[in-house]
C-alpha positions, 0 to 999 in steps of 0.5 A, spaced: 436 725 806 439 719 804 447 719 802 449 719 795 451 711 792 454 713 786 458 719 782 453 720 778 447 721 784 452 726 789 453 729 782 445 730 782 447 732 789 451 738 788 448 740 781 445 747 784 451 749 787 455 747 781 451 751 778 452 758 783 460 755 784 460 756 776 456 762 775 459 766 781 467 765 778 467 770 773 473 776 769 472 780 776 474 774 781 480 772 776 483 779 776 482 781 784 485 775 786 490 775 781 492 782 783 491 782 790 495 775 791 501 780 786 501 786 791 500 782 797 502 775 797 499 769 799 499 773 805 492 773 805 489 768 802 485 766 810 480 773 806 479 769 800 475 763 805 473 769 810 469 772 803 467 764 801 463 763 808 459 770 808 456 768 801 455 761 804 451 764 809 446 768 805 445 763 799 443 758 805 439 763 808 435 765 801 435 757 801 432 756 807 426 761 806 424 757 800 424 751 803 421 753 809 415 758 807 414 755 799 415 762 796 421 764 793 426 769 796 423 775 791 416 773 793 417 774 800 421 781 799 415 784 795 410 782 799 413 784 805 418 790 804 412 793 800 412 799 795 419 801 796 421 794 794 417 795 787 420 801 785 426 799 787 428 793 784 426 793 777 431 800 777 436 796 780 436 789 776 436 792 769 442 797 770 445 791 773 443 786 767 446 790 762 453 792 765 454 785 767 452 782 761 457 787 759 462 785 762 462 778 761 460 778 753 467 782 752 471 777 758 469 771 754 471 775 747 478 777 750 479 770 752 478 767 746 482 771 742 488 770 746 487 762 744 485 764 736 488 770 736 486 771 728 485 779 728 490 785 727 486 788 732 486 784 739 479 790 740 476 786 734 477 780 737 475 782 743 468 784 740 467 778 734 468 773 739 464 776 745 458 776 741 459 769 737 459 767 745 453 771 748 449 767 741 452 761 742 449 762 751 443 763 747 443 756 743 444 753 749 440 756 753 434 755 749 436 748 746 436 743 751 433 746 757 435 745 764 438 739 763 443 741 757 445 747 762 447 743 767 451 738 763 455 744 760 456 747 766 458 741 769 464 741 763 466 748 763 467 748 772 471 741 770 476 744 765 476 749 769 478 747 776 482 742 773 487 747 768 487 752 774 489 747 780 495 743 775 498 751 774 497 752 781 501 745 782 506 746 777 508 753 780 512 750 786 509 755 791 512 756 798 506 751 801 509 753 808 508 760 807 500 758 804 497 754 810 500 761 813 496 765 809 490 761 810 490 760 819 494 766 820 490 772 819 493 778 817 494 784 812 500 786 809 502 794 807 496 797 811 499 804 810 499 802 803 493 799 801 493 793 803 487 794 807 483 796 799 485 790 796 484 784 802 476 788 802 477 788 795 479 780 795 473 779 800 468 782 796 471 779 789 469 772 792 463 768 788 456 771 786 453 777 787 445 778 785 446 771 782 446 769 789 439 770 788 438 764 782 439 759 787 432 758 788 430 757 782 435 752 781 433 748 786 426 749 785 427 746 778 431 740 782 425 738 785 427 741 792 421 744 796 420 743 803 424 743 809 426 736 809 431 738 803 435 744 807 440 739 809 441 737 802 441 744 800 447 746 806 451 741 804 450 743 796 452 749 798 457 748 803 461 745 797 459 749 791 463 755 796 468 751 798 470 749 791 470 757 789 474 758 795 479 753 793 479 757 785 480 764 789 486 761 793 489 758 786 488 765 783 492 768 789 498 764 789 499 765 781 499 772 782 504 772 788 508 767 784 509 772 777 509 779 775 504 782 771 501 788 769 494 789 767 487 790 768 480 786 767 480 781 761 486 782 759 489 780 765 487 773 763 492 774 757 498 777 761 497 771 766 497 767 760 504 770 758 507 769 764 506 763 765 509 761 759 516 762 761 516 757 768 510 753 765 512 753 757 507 753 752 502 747 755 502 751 760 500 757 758 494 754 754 492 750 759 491 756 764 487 759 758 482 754 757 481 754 765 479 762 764 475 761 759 471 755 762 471 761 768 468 767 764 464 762 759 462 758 765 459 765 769 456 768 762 452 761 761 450 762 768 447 768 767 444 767 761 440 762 764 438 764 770 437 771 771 431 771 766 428 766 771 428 774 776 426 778 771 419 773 769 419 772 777 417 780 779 413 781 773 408 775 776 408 778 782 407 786 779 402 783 775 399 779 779 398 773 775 394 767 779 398 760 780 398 757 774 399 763 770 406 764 774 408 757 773 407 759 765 410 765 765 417 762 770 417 756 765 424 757 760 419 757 754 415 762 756 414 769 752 416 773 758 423 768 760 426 768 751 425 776 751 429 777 757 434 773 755 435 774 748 435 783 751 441 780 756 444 777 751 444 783 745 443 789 748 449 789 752 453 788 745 452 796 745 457 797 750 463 793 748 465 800 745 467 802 751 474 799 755 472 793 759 476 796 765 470 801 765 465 796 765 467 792 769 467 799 774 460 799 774 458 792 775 462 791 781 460 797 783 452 795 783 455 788 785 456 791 791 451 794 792 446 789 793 450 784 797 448 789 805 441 789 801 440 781 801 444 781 807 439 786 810 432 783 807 435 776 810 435 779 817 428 781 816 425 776 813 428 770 816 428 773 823 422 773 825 417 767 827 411 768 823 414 768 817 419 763 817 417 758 823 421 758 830 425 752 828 428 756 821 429 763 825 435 765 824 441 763 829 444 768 833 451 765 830 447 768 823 445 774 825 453 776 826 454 775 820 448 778 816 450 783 820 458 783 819 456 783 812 452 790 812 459 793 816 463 790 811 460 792 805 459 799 808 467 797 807 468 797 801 464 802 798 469 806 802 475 803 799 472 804 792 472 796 790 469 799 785 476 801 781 
């Protein structure tokens, strides 16, 4: 691997991992570190680099699959768990499309009404802009390809790192009580849910089945072989590192005002609060940053997950080599009805209050992760199937396996509320 010479050539480095930093930053990262840095403080703020490093390691391992073996992580669990596997997936991806969907359309609605609130009702604006962002995703998506997405992508990450760093600064926070937060950890109020909330902050932190889509990113990239894993793991390296940085600002915002709220609106009451020590410029800035963050995730969504739907159905229906290349292609019959189902169907569900949605969606988010951590432990365990030298390492092998225990966690601990 050669070392990047320009911006532009680390750009096209770092553009996969991005991509997962920006699809991975949603509503539900904003309001679970938000709430967790309001109950407890910065405090805990080592949970937020603990949940970024779990997910380095599956998405590197899901990596290092591809890379070494040249079949995509969904391949390879098909053709090695077998039946169960089948039956399985297809019952978990379409719940999961449709309450993620769900979910995101009615964050990027509220967000936006609260910058253009032109509706009586804040509900009506939720629904009008939430749907005016899930076609406009599709344009998108369909218009420019891969390389329109990436350039999107890349505006709507800046805007909103950029927005959520400066609050961040401009709040003054205690920078002593922060770098305790991230050497020394510890939880407070155990006897009072404490131990909820920094599970809940740990599991909050970056992507769940849109771990998956990593693949395909890299694939369109022109990444295959092993001699791109390094690249890859500096990718992603970055790509979680960035996320952490945002779930670490978000903690230290909720720690420094008061607010109430759940869900989407949470954006609007942060918003609110921060008008007064920051004042309007403030406020606005703030709000653009979270929608870059929950248009950012819709986008990313939008775009990649049909690529898993078109995967599956190639296998299932066992499509020869040049018929799977077609059908995961992004003009593709199969991709364009998958899309344009995610984008609409889900629209039936802005009826329902965005705190019910996003109860359901987190609680299949959290389901998946001890899945792909067990998947990973299988598959890249064993030597006929990787090859010895992309085994996993024992130092992996802990963490899948810390993984399966802490997701057992919280589910406990109801992550889901």
């Amino acid at each position: 691997m050669t070392t990047p010479k320009t911006p532009l050539a680390l750009l096209a480095l770092l553009g996969p991992g991005i991509l997962v930093a920006a699809t991975g930053v949603g509503a539900g990262d904003l309001a679970t570190a938000s709430f967790t840095g309001n109950k407890l403080g910065v405090a805990v703020l080592w949970a937020v680099v603990a949940g970024a490093g779990l997910k380095f390691v599956l998405n590197e391992g899901l990596a290092r699959w591809q890379l070494a073996t040249g079949s995509t992580f969904l391949e390879g669990c098909v053709k090695h768990l077998g039946l169960p596997f089948r039956i399985l997936f297809p019952l978990y991806l379409l719940p999961w499309s449709f309450f993620v969907g769900a979910a995101l359309i009615s964050a990027c609605g509220v967000t936006v009404h609260a910058m253009i609130p032109v509706f009586d009702d804040p509900r009506h604006g939720m629904i009008v802009f939430g749907i005016i962002q899930s076609i406009l995703g599709v344009v998108l998506v369909r218009a420019g390809g891969f390389k329109l997405f990436e350039r999107v992508m890349d505006v709507c990450i800046g805007i909103m790192f950029v927005t959520v760093l400066t609050t961040t600064v401009l709040l003054k926070p205690d920078w002593s009580a922060v770098l305790a937060g991230l050497t020394l950890p510890r939880i407070p109020q155990m006897d009072s849910g404490g131990l909820g909330w920094t599970v809940a902050l740990i599991g909050g932190v970056g992507g769940t089945l849109t771990i998956l889509c990593y693949g395909y990113w890299i694939r369109e990239s022109g990444r295959n072989g092993p001699e791109h894993l390094r690249t890859c793991r500096i990718d992603l390296a970055v790509a979680y590192a960035g996320t952490a940085l945002f779930g670490i600002c978000m903690v230290i915002i909720g720690s420094r005002i008061v607010v109430t709220g759940k869900g989407a609106g949470l954006v609007v009451a942060l918003a609110d609060c921060l008008a007064g020590p920051l004042g309007p410029v403030g406020k606005w800035a703030f709000l653009l940053g979270a929608w870059g963050a929950v248009f950012s995730s819709l986008l990313g969504v939008w775009q990649s997950v049909p690529y898993v739907f078109c995967d599956f159905c190639s296998m299932a229906l066992k499509d020869s080599p040049a018929a799977r290349a077609a059908r995961l292609a992004t003009t593709s019959r199969c991709y364009r009805w998958y899309l344009y189902g995610l984008a609409l169907v889900p629209m039936l569900a802005l009826q329902f209050s965005f705190r019910e949605v996003q109860k359901y969606y987190a609680v299949l988010g959290a389901a998946f992760m001890p899945c792909l951590a067990f998947a990973l432990l299988y598959l890249n365990g064993r030597s006929t199937l990787v090859g010895k030298p992309y085994r996993n390492r024992p130092l992996t092998v802990a963490v899948l396996s810390a993984t399966l225990v802490f997701f057992a966690l919280a589910g406990w601990f109801g992550l889901s509320d």
